[in-house]
N, C-alpha and C positions, 0 to 999 in steps of 0.2 A: 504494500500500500504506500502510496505517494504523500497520501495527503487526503485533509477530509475537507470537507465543502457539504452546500444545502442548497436545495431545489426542492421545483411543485413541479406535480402535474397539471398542465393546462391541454381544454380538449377543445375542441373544434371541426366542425362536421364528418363526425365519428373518428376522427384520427386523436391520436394519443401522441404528445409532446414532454419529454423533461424540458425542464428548464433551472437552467444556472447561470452563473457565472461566466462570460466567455474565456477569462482567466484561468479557471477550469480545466478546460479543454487543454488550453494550451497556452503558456505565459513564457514568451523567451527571455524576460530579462530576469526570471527565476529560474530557468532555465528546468523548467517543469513541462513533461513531456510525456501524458499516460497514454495507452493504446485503448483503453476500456474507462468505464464509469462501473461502481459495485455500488446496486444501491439494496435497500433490505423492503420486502412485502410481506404486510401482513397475510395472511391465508388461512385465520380463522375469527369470525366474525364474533364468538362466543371465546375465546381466548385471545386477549392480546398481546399475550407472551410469545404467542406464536407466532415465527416470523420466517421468510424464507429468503436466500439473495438472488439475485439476478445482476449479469454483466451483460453492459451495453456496448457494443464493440463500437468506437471512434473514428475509424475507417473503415471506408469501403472500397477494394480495389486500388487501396494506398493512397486514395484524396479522404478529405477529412467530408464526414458524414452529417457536420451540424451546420447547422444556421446561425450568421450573425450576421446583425445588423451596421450600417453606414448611415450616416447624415451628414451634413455640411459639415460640422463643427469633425467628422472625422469617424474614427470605431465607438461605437458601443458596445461595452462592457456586457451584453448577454446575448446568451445562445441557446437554441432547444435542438433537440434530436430527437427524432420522430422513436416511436417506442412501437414495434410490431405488437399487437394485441393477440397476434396468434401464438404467438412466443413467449407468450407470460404464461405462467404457472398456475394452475389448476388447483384451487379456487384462490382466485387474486382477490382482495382488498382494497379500496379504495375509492379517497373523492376526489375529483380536477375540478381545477377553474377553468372556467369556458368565458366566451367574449360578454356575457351578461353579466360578469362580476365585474369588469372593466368602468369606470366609471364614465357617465353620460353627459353631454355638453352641456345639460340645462343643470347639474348638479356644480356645486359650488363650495371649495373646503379651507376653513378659515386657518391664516399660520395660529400654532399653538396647538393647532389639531393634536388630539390622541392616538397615536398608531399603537402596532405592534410590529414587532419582526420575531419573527418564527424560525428558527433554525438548530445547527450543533456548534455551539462557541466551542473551538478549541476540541471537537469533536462529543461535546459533554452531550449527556443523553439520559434518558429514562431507560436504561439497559436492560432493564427487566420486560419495557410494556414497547422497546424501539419506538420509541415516541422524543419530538422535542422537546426543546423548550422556549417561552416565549422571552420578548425582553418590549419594556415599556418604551415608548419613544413619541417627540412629541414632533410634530411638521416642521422645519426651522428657515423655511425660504416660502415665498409665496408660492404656492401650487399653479401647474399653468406655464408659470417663467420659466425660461431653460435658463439656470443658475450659470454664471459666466458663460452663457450661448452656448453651453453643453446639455446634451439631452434627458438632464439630473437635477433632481431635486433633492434638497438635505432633509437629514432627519439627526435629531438630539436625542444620541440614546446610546449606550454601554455596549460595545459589542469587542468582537476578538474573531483570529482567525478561525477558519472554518463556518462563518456568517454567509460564506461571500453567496452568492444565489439565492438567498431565502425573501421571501414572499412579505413585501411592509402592504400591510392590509390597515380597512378599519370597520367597524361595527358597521354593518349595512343598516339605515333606517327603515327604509319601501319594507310595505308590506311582500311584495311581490320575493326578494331576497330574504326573509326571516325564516321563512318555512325552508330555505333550500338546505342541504345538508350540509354548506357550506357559507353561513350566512353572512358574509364579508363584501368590502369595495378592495380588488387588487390595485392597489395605486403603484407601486415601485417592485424592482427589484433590485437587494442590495448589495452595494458592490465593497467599497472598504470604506476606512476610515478616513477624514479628510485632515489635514493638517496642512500648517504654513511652515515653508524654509523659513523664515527668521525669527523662528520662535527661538529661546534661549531653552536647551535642555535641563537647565538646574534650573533656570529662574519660575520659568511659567508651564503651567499645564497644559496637555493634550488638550485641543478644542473640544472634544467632545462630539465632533460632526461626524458626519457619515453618505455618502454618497448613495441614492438611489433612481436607480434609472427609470424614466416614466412605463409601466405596463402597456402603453399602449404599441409599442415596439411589437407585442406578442403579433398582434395584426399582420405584421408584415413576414414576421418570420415562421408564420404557420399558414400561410395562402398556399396557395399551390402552385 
Protein backbone atom coordinates (compact mmCIF):
# COMPACT_ATOMS: atom_id res chain seq x y z
CA UNK A 1 0.00 0.00 0.00
CA UNK A 2 1.13 3.51 -1.04
CA UNK A 3 -0.95 5.54 0.73
CA UNK A 4 -4.45 6.17 1.88
CA UNK A 5 -6.97 8.72 0.60
CA UNK A 6 -11.02 9.16 0.48
CA UNK A 7 -13.70 9.06 -2.00
CA UNK A 8 -17.61 8.69 -2.92
CA UNK A 9 -19.48 7.12 -5.17
CA UNK A 10 -21.26 9.30 -7.55
CA UNK A 11 -23.91 7.61 -10.10
CA UNK A 12 -25.32 8.97 -13.01
CA UNK A 13 -27.49 7.38 -15.68
CA UNK A 14 -26.97 3.86 -14.34
CA UNK A 15 -23.01 4.06 -14.49
CA UNK A 16 -21.03 3.81 -11.29
CA UNK A 17 -18.08 6.53 -10.60
CA UNK A 18 -15.37 6.63 -7.66
CA UNK A 19 -14.38 9.79 -7.02
CA UNK A 20 -11.10 11.36 -5.41
CA UNK A 21 -8.55 13.10 -5.48
CA UNK A 22 -6.68 13.44 -8.99
CA UNK A 23 -3.44 13.41 -6.78
CA UNK A 24 -4.43 10.13 -6.01
CA UNK A 25 -4.01 8.62 -9.15
CA UNK A 26 -1.18 10.18 -9.78
CA UNK A 27 1.16 13.01 -8.20
CA UNK A 28 4.68 13.46 -9.75
CA UNK A 29 6.00 15.88 -7.59
CA UNK A 30 5.52 13.09 -4.63
CA UNK A 31 6.47 11.02 -6.99
CA UNK A 32 3.48 8.75 -6.18
CA UNK A 33 2.65 6.29 -8.79
CA UNK A 34 -0.13 3.37 -7.90
CA UNK A 35 -1.34 0.91 -10.78
CA UNK A 36 -4.62 0.10 -8.68
CA UNK A 37 -7.02 1.82 -6.05
CA UNK A 38 -8.04 -0.83 -2.96
CA UNK A 39 -11.20 0.23 -1.65
CA UNK A 40 -13.21 -1.83 1.18
CA UNK A 41 -17.53 -2.92 0.40
CA UNK A 42 -19.78 -3.59 2.70
CA UNK A 43 -21.60 -6.97 1.75
CA UNK A 44 -23.93 -7.29 4.57
CA UNK A 45 -26.80 -5.11 5.16
CA UNK A 46 -27.54 -6.74 8.69
CA UNK A 47 -23.79 -6.76 9.74
CA UNK A 48 -21.52 -3.92 9.35
CA UNK A 49 -18.44 -5.58 10.38
CA UNK A 50 -18.67 -7.18 7.29
CA UNK A 51 -16.78 -5.91 4.65
CA UNK A 52 -15.03 -7.03 1.52
CA UNK A 53 -12.17 -5.29 -0.81
CA UNK A 54 -12.06 -4.61 -4.34
CA UNK A 55 -9.19 -3.37 -6.65
CA UNK A 56 -9.71 -0.97 -9.36
CA UNK A 57 -7.01 -1.26 -11.85
CA UNK A 58 -5.61 2.56 -13.14
CA UNK A 59 -4.81 1.54 -16.46
CA UNK A 60 -6.13 0.37 -19.28
CA UNK A 61 -3.81 -0.92 -22.16
CA UNK A 62 -1.12 1.34 -20.20
CA UNK A 63 -3.03 4.83 -20.75
CA UNK A 64 -4.57 5.98 -17.60
CA UNK A 65 -8.28 4.95 -17.17
CA UNK A 66 -9.61 8.13 -15.11
CA UNK A 67 -11.18 11.27 -15.70
CA UNK A 68 -10.00 14.62 -14.97
CA UNK A 69 -10.95 17.76 -15.26
CA UNK A 70 -9.34 21.38 -17.08
CA UNK A 71 -10.43 24.98 -16.99
CA UNK A 72 -8.94 28.11 -17.62
CA UNK A 73 -7.25 28.64 -14.57
CA UNK A 74 -5.45 25.04 -15.58
CA UNK A 75 -5.93 21.12 -13.78
CA UNK A 76 -8.23 20.28 -11.24
CA UNK A 77 -7.46 18.52 -8.46
CA UNK A 78 -10.21 15.59 -9.09
CA UNK A 79 -10.88 12.46 -10.82
CA UNK A 80 -13.55 9.59 -11.16
CA UNK A 81 -13.05 6.17 -12.74
CA UNK A 82 -16.00 4.57 -13.86
CA UNK A 83 -16.43 1.38 -11.50
CA UNK A 84 -17.87 -1.95 -13.78
CA UNK A 85 -21.06 -2.95 -11.70
CA UNK A 86 -20.75 -6.28 -13.04
CA UNK A 87 -17.43 -6.68 -11.40
CA UNK A 88 -18.58 -5.88 -7.82
CA UNK A 89 -19.10 -8.58 -5.52
CA UNK A 90 -22.13 -10.23 -4.65
CA UNK A 91 -24.14 -8.66 -2.44
CA UNK A 92 -22.47 -5.20 -2.70
CA UNK A 93 -23.47 -2.37 -0.28
CA UNK A 94 -24.01 0.94 -0.81
CA UNK A 95 -25.34 4.65 -1.52
CA UNK A 96 -23.99 7.21 -4.44
CA UNK A 97 -24.49 10.68 -5.02
CA UNK A 98 -26.18 11.25 -8.22
CA UNK A 99 -26.58 14.96 -10.11
CA UNK A 100 -29.76 15.71 -7.65
CA UNK A 101 -27.47 16.07 -4.74
CA UNK A 102 -25.52 18.67 -6.78
CA UNK A 103 -26.70 21.96 -5.76
CA UNK A 104 -29.26 24.03 -7.89
CA UNK A 105 -28.84 27.73 -9.39
CA UNK A 106 -31.89 29.17 -7.50
CA UNK A 107 -30.22 27.78 -4.03
CA UNK A 108 -28.00 30.13 -2.35
CA UNK A 109 -25.30 29.39 0.60
CA UNK A 110 -24.34 31.92 3.08
CA UNK A 111 -20.00 32.01 4.01
CA UNK A 112 -20.07 30.60 7.67
CA UNK A 113 -22.17 28.00 6.35
CA UNK A 114 -21.88 24.45 8.28
CA UNK A 115 -20.37 21.61 6.32
CA UNK A 116 -19.00 18.53 6.98
CA UNK A 117 -16.08 16.49 5.35
CA UNK A 118 -16.26 12.97 5.57
CA UNK A 119 -13.28 10.81 5.14
CA UNK A 120 -9.90 8.72 6.70
CA UNK A 121 -7.54 11.41 8.26
CA UNK A 122 -4.22 9.97 8.32
CA UNK A 123 -6.17 6.70 7.24
CA UNK A 124 -8.02 6.69 10.87
CA UNK A 125 -11.28 4.77 10.65
CA UNK A 126 -14.05 2.86 12.51
CA UNK A 127 -12.17 -0.51 11.89
CA UNK A 128 -14.46 -2.49 13.32
CA UNK A 129 -17.87 -1.05 11.27
CA UNK A 130 -15.06 0.23 7.90
CA UNK A 131 -16.92 3.40 8.39
CA UNK A 132 -15.47 7.17 8.43
CA UNK A 133 -15.28 9.73 10.13
CA UNK A 134 -16.62 13.18 9.87
CA UNK A 135 -14.87 16.54 10.78
CA UNK A 136 -16.88 19.94 11.37
CA UNK A 137 -16.04 22.79 8.87
CA UNK A 138 -17.59 25.98 8.23
CA UNK A 139 -17.80 27.77 4.30
CA UNK A 140 -14.74 30.23 4.43
CA UNK A 141 -14.98 32.14 0.99
CA UNK A 142 -18.12 33.08 -0.66
CA UNK A 143 -19.73 30.07 -2.48
CA UNK A 144 -20.14 30.72 -6.21
CA UNK A 145 -16.54 32.76 -6.48
CA UNK A 146 -13.77 30.67 -7.96
CA UNK A 147 -11.39 31.78 -4.96
CA UNK A 148 -8.02 33.27 -6.72
CA UNK A 149 -9.88 32.33 -10.20
CA UNK A 150 -9.22 28.79 -9.35
CA UNK A 151 -12.02 26.30 -9.48
CA UNK A 152 -12.18 26.00 -5.20
CA UNK A 153 -13.74 27.20 -2.77
CA UNK A 154 -12.35 27.02 1.14
CA UNK A 155 -13.58 25.58 3.81
CA UNK A 156 -12.27 26.13 7.91
CA UNK A 157 -11.82 22.86 9.30
CA UNK A 158 -9.07 20.29 10.93
CA UNK A 159 -8.09 17.87 8.51
CA UNK A 160 -4.61 15.64 7.74
CA UNK A 161 -3.55 13.41 5.02
CA UNK A 162 -5.43 10.83 3.78
CA UNK A 163 -8.76 13.64 3.46
CA UNK A 164 -7.63 14.28 0.09
CA UNK A 165 -11.06 13.12 -2.01
CA UNK A 166 -13.65 13.16 0.49
CA UNK A 167 -17.00 14.58 -0.18
CA UNK A 168 -17.68 18.42 1.83
CA UNK A 169 -21.59 18.02 1.99
CA UNK A 170 -24.23 19.97 4.00
CA UNK A 171 -27.75 19.11 5.50
CA UNK A 172 -30.18 19.19 2.55
CA UNK A 173 -33.32 21.35 3.59
CA UNK A 174 -36.02 20.30 0.39
CA UNK A 175 -38.28 18.01 1.39
CA UNK A 176 -37.65 16.30 -1.82
CA UNK A 177 -33.79 15.25 -0.40
CA UNK A 178 -34.66 14.37 3.21
CA UNK A 179 -36.29 11.12 2.42
CA UNK A 180 -33.21 10.09 0.17
CA UNK A 181 -30.87 7.62 1.67
CA UNK A 182 -28.41 10.17 1.38
CA UNK A 183 -29.83 13.38 2.57
CA UNK A 184 -27.16 15.84 1.61
CA UNK A 185 -26.11 19.00 -0.89
CA UNK A 186 -22.52 17.68 -2.44
CA UNK A 187 -20.81 21.15 -2.70
CA UNK A 188 -16.92 20.21 -2.89
CA UNK A 189 -14.45 17.91 -3.12
CA UNK A 190 -11.59 18.03 -0.81
CA UNK A 191 -8.22 18.55 -2.00
CA UNK A 192 -5.49 19.66 0.84
CA UNK A 193 -4.79 22.06 3.18
CA UNK A 194 -4.07 25.61 2.01
CA UNK A 195 -1.34 27.76 3.60
CA UNK A 196 0.97 30.81 2.67
CA UNK A 197 4.95 30.92 1.87
CA UNK A 198 5.53 33.67 4.28
CA UNK A 199 4.15 32.49 7.06
CA UNK A 200 6.82 32.24 9.94
CA UNK A 201 7.07 28.57 11.01
CA UNK A 202 7.64 29.38 14.87
CA UNK A 203 5.82 32.51 14.86
CA UNK A 204 2.35 31.92 13.44
CA UNK A 205 -0.17 29.02 12.82
CA UNK A 206 -1.32 26.88 10.00
CA UNK A 207 -4.39 28.99 8.47
CA UNK A 208 -6.45 26.46 9.06
CA UNK A 209 -7.83 26.56 5.40
CA UNK A 210 -8.44 23.85 3.12
CA UNK A 211 -9.09 23.66 -0.53
CA UNK A 212 -12.34 22.25 -2.16
CA UNK A 213 -13.07 21.97 -5.59
CA UNK A 214 -16.65 22.93 -6.79
CA UNK A 215 -18.86 19.37 -7.33
CA UNK A 216 -20.07 20.51 -10.09
CA UNK A 217 -16.90 19.21 -12.16
CA UNK A 218 -18.70 15.73 -11.55
CA UNK A 219 -20.83 16.81 -14.61
CA UNK A 220 -18.33 16.90 -16.88
CA UNK A 221 -16.28 14.17 -15.99
CA UNK A 222 -19.03 11.52 -15.90
CA UNK A 223 -20.85 12.49 -19.56
CA UNK A 224 -20.12 10.26 -21.82
Amino acid sequence: MLSNASGFLFERDERLFLVTSRHVMMDEESRHFPDRLEIELHNDPENMAKSTGFSIPLYRDGKPFWRQGLDTAGEIDVAAIEIDRSALPEPTVYHAFNPAHLLNAVEHIEIGASLLIVGFPLGFHDALHHMPVVRQAMLASSFGLRFQGQGYFLTDARTHRGTSGAPVVMRACESALTQDALPWRLLGVHSSRLDVGTRDLLLDEALGLNCAWYADILLTLTST
